[in-house]
C-alpha positions in Angstrom: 64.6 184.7 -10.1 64.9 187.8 -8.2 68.1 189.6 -8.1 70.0 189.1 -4.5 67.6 186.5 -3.5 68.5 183.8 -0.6 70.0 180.2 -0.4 69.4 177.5 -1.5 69.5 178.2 -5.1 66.1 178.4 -6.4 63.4 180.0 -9.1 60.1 181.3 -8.6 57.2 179.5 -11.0 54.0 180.7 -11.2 50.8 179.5 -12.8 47.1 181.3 -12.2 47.1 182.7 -8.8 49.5 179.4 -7.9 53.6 180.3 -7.1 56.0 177.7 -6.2 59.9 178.0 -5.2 61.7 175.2 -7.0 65.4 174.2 -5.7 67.3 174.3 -8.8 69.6 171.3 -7.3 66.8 168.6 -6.5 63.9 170.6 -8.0 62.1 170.0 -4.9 59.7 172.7 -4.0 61.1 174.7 -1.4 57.7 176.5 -0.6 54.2 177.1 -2.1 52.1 175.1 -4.4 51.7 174.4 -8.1 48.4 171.8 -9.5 50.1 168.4 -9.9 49.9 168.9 -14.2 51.5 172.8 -13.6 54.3 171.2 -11.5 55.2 168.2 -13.7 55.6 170.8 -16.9 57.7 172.7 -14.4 59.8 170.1 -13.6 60.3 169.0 -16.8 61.5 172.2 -18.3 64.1 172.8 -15.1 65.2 169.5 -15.8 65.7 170.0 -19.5 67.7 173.6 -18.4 69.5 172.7 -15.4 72.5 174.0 -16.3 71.2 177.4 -17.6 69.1 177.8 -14.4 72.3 177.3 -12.8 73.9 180.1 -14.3 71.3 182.5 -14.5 70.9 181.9 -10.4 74.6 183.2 -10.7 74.3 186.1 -12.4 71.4 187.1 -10.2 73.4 187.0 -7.2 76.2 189.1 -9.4 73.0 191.3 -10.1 73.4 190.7 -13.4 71.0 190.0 -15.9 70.5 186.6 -16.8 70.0 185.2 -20.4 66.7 184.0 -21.6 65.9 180.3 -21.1 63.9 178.4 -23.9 60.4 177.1 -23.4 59.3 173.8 -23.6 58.7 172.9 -27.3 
């Protein structure tokens, strides 16, 4: 996340040379490209920390720092 980014909420994933936006809501991507096996670990950990993505997106946009989110295990 990057701090006074735009709508919709969103996080930046990169793997390699690949970056993807994902929409924290639907975890669509909003733009870019991720390998199919990069994308579904992606999408598996925003959908385990949903709620925490949601509240770091908010304290980006306060331009605070937000708090660390786990890995997957």
């Amino acid at each position: 996340m990057y701090f006074g980014d735009h709508l919709p909420p969103h996080f930046h994933a990169q793997y390699g040379s690949s970056e993807a936006i994902i929409n924290i809501t639907t975890l669509a991507v909003i733009d870019g490209d991720l390998s199919p096996r990069a994308l579904g670990l992606v999408t598996e950990w925003a959908a385990l920390h949903q709620a925490e993505l949601k509240t770091a997106w908010q304290k980006a946009k306060n331009l605070e720092h937000p708090d660390k989110i786990e890995p997957l295990p």
